[in-house]
N, C-alpha and C positions, 0 to 999 in steps of 0.2 A: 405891241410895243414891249410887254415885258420879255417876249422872246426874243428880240431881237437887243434889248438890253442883256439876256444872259447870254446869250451867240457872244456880243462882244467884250461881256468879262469872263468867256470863256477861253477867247482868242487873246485877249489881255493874259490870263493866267498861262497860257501855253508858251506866250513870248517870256514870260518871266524864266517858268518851271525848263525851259530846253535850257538856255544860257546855264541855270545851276545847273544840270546832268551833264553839261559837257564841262563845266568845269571840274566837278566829281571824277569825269573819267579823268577829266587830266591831271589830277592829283592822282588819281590811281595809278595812273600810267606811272608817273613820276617816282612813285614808292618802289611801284618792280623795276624800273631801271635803275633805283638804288638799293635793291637790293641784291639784284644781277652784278652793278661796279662793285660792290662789298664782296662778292663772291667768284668773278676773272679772277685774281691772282692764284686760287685752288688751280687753275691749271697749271701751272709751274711744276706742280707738285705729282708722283706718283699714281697708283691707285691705292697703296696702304699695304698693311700688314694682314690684316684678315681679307679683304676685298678678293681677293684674286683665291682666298679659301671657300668660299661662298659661294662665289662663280662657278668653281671647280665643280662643287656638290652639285650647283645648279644645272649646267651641263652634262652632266652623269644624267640625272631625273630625267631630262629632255631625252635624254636618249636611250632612255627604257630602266637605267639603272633604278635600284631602290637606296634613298639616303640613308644615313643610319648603319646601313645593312652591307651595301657594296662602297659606301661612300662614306667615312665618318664622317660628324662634325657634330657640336655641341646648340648651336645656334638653332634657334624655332624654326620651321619651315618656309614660310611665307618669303623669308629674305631670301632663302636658298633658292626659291623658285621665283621670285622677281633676281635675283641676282643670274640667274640661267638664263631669262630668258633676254635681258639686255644684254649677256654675252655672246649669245647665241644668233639673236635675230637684230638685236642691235647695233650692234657694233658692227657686221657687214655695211650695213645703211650708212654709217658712219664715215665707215672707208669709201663709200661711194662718194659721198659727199665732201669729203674733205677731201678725196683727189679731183675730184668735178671741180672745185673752187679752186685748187693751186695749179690746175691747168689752165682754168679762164683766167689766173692773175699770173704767168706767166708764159702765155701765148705758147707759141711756137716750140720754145724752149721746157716747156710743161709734159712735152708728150711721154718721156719718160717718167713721166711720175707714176710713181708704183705705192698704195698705201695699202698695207695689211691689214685686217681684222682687229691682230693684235697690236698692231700699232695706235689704232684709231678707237680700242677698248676704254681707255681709262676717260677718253673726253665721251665718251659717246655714252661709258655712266655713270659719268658727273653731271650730262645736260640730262639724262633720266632724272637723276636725284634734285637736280634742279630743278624741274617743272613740280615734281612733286611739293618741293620748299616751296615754291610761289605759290602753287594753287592753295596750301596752308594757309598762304598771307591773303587769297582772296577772302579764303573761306573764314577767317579772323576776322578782316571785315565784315563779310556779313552777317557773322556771331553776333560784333558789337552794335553794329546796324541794325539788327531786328529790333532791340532795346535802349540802342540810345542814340544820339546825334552823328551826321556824316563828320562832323567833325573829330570827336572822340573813336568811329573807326578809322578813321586816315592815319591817327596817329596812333592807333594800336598794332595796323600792320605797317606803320612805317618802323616802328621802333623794334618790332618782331623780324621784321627783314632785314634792319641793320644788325642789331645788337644778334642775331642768330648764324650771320655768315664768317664769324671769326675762323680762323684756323685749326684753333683748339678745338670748337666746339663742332665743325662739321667731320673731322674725325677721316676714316676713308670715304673713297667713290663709293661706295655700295655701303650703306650703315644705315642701320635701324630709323636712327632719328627722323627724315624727315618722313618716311611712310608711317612712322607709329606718331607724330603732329598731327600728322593731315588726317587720321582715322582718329584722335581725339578729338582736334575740333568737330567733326563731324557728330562726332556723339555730344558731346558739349548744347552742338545746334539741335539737333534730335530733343535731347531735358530741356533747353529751352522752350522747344514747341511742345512738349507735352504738362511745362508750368509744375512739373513735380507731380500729376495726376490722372493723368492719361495715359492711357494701358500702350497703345499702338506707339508712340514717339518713343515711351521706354524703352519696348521692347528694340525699336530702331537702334536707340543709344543702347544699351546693351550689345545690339550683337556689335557696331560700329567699335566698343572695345576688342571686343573677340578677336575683330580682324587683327587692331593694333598686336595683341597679344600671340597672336601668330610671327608676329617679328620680336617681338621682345614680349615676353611673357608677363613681366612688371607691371607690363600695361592693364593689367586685371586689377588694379589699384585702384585705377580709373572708374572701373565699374562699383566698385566698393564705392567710392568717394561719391558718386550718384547717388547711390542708394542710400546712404548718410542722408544727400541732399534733397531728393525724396522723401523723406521722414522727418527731417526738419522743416518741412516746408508743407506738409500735409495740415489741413485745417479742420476741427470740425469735433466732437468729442468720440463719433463714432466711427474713427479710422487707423484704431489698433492694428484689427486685422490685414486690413490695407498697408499700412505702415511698417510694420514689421513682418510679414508672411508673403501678402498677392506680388508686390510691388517688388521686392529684395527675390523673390524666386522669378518673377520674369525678366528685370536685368540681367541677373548673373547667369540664369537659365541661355538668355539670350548670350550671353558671352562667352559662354563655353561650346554653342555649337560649332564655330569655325575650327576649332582645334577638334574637338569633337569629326569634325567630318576628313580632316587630315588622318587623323587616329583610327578611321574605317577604313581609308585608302591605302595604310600601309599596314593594316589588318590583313587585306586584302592580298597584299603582295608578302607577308610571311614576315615583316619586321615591323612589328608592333611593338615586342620587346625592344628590340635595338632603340626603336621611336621615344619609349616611353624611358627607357633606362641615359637614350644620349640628352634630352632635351629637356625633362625634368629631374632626375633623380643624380646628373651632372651636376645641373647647375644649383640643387638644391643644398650639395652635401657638398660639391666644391668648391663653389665660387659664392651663393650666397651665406651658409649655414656659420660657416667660418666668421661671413661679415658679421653678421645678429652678434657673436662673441665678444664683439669687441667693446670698448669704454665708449662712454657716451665723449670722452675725451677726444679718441678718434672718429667718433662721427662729428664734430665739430669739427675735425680737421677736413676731412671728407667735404663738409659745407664750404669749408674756405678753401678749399683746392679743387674746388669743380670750374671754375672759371676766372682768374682775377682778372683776367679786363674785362669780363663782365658787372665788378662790382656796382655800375650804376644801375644794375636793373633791380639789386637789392635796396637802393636808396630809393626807385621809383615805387618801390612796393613798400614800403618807409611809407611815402608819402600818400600811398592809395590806403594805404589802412588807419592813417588819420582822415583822409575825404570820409572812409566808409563809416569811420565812429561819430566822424563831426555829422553825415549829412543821411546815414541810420542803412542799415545794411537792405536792402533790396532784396527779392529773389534771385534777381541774375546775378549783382553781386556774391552772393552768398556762394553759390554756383561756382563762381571764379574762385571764390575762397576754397574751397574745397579743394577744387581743381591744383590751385599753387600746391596745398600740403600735400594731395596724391604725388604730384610730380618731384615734387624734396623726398615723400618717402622710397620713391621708383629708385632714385637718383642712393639713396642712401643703402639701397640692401644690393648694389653692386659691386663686383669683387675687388676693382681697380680705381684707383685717385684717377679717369679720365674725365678731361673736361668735356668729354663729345657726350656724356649723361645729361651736362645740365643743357642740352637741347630742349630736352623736354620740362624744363621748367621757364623757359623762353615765352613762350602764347600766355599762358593765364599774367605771369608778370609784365607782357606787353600793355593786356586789359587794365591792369590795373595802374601803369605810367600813365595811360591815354587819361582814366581819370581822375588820377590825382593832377596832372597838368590841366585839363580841360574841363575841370567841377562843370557838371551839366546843369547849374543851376544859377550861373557865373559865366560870361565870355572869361577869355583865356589874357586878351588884354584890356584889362579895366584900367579905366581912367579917374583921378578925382575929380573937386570941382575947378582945381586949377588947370586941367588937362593934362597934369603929370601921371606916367604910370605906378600906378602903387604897388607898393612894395612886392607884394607877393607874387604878382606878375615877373617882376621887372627881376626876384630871384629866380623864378623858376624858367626863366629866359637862359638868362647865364650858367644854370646847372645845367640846362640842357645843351650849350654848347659847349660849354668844357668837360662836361663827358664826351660827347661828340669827336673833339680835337685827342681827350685822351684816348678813346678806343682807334682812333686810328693811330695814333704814334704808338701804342701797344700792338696793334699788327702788325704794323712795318717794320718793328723789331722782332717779332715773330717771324717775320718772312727774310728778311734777314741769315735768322738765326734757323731755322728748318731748312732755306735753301743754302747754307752751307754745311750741314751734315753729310758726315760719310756713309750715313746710311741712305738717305734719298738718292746721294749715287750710285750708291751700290743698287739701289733697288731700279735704277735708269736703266742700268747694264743686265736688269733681267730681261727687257726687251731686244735686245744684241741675240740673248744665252738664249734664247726662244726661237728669233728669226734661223739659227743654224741650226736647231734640232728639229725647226719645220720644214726648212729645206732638204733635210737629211734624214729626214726619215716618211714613214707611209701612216696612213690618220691612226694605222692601227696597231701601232710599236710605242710599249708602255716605258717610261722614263721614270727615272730615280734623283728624287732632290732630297737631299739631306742637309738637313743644321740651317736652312737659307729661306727665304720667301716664300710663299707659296704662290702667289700667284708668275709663279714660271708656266707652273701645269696650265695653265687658264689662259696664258699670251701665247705659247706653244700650244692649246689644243691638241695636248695629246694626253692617253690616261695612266694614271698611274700603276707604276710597278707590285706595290700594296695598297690597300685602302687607308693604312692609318699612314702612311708615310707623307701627306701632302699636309697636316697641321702641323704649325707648329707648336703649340700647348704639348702634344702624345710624345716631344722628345725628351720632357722632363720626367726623370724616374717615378718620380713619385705617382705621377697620375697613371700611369701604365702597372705600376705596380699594387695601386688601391683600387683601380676603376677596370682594369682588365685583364687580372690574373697572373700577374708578377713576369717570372721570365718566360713561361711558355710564349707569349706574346712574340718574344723576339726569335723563340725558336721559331715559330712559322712566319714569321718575316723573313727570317734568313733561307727559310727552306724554298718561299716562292721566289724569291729573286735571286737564288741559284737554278732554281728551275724555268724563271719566264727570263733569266738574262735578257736585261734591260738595254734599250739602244744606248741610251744617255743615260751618263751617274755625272748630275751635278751636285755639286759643293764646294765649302770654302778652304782656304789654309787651316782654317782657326776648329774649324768643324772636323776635321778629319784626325781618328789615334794618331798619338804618337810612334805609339809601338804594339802594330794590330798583332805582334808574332805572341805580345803574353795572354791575348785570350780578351774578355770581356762577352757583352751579350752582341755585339757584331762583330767578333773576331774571325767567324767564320767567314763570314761574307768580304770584309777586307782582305784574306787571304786571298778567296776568288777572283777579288774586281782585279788584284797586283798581279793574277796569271791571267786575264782574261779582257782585258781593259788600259789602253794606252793613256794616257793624259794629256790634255791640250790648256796650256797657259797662252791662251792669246790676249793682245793691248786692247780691244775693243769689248771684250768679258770679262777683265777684273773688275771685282777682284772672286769673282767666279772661278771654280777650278773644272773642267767640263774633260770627265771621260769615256771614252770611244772605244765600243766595241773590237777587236783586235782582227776579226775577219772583215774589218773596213768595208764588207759587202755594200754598206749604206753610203759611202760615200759616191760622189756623182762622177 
């Protein structure tokens, strides 16, 4: 009898417990297909101003090149070599698939559909960069799920996935942010499974920065910020030695191998120095070293110029840090806490007011919206004895939809306003300026972009005429003159590309001397391209100025 009474509150609990899990998925479902609509309109748009720099590098790598060394660029490896290899292997797939689709949706009349590589590039890694953002927002739910209510995750990753796909804040196709998310929460979940005292979870969350830090190096912050949280949360009178020594040298220990094992690899291939001189000793003495100098005036400014239609994730975190004093700080909480301040200080020692930094302070101020709205200790709508909603509910109802209404009428004037830029055009027509240098030349005819985008090199697939000539940061004097030896630099730019005479010299009106005849540090090579090089102003390349080798051998 009693077996057959548990069989049927066993079968009772089964009927109850599926009904929830499927409702859970379909709230989950619901949050990624909003946070998918929040982020369509990014295709309208480009791939960006660095994207197609990244790419560059990372194609080089693929193809035996070493970064650094045959390839400048300033940015950590990890991106350069995710950024390769979606240009590389993804973007064909791309092209398959977007012409497969515009053939089945226009029959007959589909069969000339032709999609290039580089055509089908910038969507192909934006839905890259998108899966990473969503899997972020699973892995945020299950953060907040191992320690608190499905409810309080539903609304950590729904608020994570709207308030994160702004315009500003997703930056270009190819951008640190969401692969350096998705490898924080990962370490995040890691220190929560090891409670602050378990050796193995650490070292997990430790190296899970490393990785991040391979794309954005800040992200070593993170691992700090652990280690804080570790030591704060260490119990007991006899764990000094733990606390400050075992614990703080196996996270960070753990953090530094992934860069660590980059730094053997091109050990190995002879640009170590280039490695260590482009990736830290750049960004230390250029871009951040400069930022440390400044008034605490401009780091306020910094804080208030990372996002303004984000301000309501600073009002949600307002409100989590009253929940956390009213209802007594937690281990996980604490955790998060830490977490927000790594991510302000990531956000503050970089060189530029871009709002695509405070991505990374998106997740941890998600955690804390979901509990200042959803006090776990409290439903979210409470009722009195009248049945009326009380007050606190019935505010934080209404804040949360006129944020809501305002961040979306703050993107749409954003979109707007980016989709009428001269520059998003101009950067359209690098897809034109590419489709005629690929048809017009063989994979292995090196090209010259000056003053203009770089990802031309990267939609063209072809390589460049010098190594430094495809950033655009290396065209400002000053950094060539303090970071690589003043003007020699130019004389051997000018020597190779009188020597490798390039198929294609692109550039703009506005980019090109005045008057190459008085001299300057490309005065020579101006002389050359005006005996050596015809120009083509075509309607479909402006405002590109695209010049053509004079033995027109390359034409069809």
């Amino acid at each position: 009898m009693d077996s057959e009474i548990s069989n049927q509150q066993s079968a009772i609990g089964n009927r109850v417990s599926s009904p929830g899990r499927r409702v859970a998925v379909r709230q989950l479902i619901v949050v990624l297909a909003l946070a998918v609509a929040v982020r369509l309109p990014l295709t309208q748009f480009p791939m960006g101003t660095s994207a197609g720099t990244t790419a560059y590098v990372g194609q080089r790598w693929l193809e035996g090149a070493a970064p650094y060394r045959d390839a400048w660029d300033y940015r950590p490896p990890g991106l350069c070599l995710l950024s390769g290899v979606a240009a590389r292997w993804l973007a064909p797939v791309g092209a398959a698939v977007e012409e497969g689709f515009l053939r089945l949706l226009l029959g007959g009349d589909g069969r000339a559909v032709r999609i290039t590589p580089g055509e089908a590039m910038p969507e192909s890694c934006r839905a890259l960069m998108w899966l990473i953002d969503l899997a972020a927002l699973l892995l945020v739910y299950r953060l907040v799920r191992s320690w608190a209510g499905h409810t309080e995750a539903i609304v950590a990753a729904g608020v994570c996935g709207f308030f994160s796909g702004a315009f500003l804040v997703q930056g270009d196709c190819l951008s640190a942010g969401p692969p350096v998310s998705c490898f924080t929460v990962l370490a995040m979940m890691a220190a929560v499974r090891s409670e602050g005292r378990r050796l193995g979870p650490l070292a997990l969350s430790g190296l899970a920065c490393g990785a991040a830090a391979t794309f954005d190096l800040t992200a070593l912050l993170y691992a700090v910020a652990i280690v804080l949280w570790a030591a704060a949360s260490a119990e007991g009178p006899n764990q000094r030695v733990k606390r400050w020594l075992l614990r703080p040298a196996i996270v960070l220990g753990a953090a530094l191998l992934p860069m660590a094992a980059f730094a053997a690899y091109f050990w190995s291939r002879g640009a170590l120095g280039d490695f260590w001189r482009s990736t830290v000793v750049y960004n230390v003495f250029f871009r951040w070293f400069p930022m440390a100098m400044r008034t605490p005036s401009y780091h306020w400014q910094v804080i208030r110029s990372l996002a303004p239609e984000q301000g309501a994730l600073w009002l949600f975190a307002g409100g989590w840090a009253l929940h956390a004093f009213s209802m007594g700080f937690s281990r996980h909480t604490r955790l998060v806490a830490f977490w927000g301040l790594a991510a302000v200080a990531a956000a503050l020692v970089t060189r530029q007011l871009e709002a695509a930094y405070f991505h990374q302070t998106v997740p941890p101020l998600a955690i804390g919206a979901a509990l200042a709205a959803t006090n776990p200790s409290e439903r979210f709508f409470t009722r009195d004895a009248r049945g009326r909603l009380e007050t606190r509910s019935l505010v934080l109802a209404l804040l949360a939809v006129g944020m809501a209404i305002g961040f979306v009428y703050t993107e749409f004037r954003a979109f707007r306003t980016h989709a009428s830029r001269d520059e998003s055009r101009a950067e359209r027509a690098a897809a034109s300026v590419a489709d005629m240098i690929r048809d017009r030349t063989a994979p292995g005819h090196p090209i010259y972009v000056w003053g203009v985008g770089p990802q031309i090199y990267v939609l063209a697939d072809r390589p460049a005429a010098h190594r430094l000539f495809y950033n655009r940061p290396l065209n400002a004097p000053w950094v060539v003159n303090e970071f690589f030896g003043g003007p020699a630099v130019f004389d051997d730019i000018v020597r190779t590309l009188i020597r490798t005479e390039p198929a294609f010299f692109v550039t703009t009106e506005a980019a090109l001397p005045q008057a190459p005849e008085r001299g300057g540090p490309l005065g020579e090579w101006d002389r050359f391209r005006n005996q050596h090089y015809d120009p083509w102003r075509l309607e479909e390349t402006l405002p590109y100025v695209l010049y053509l080798r004079k033995d027109r051998t390359l034409l069809p």
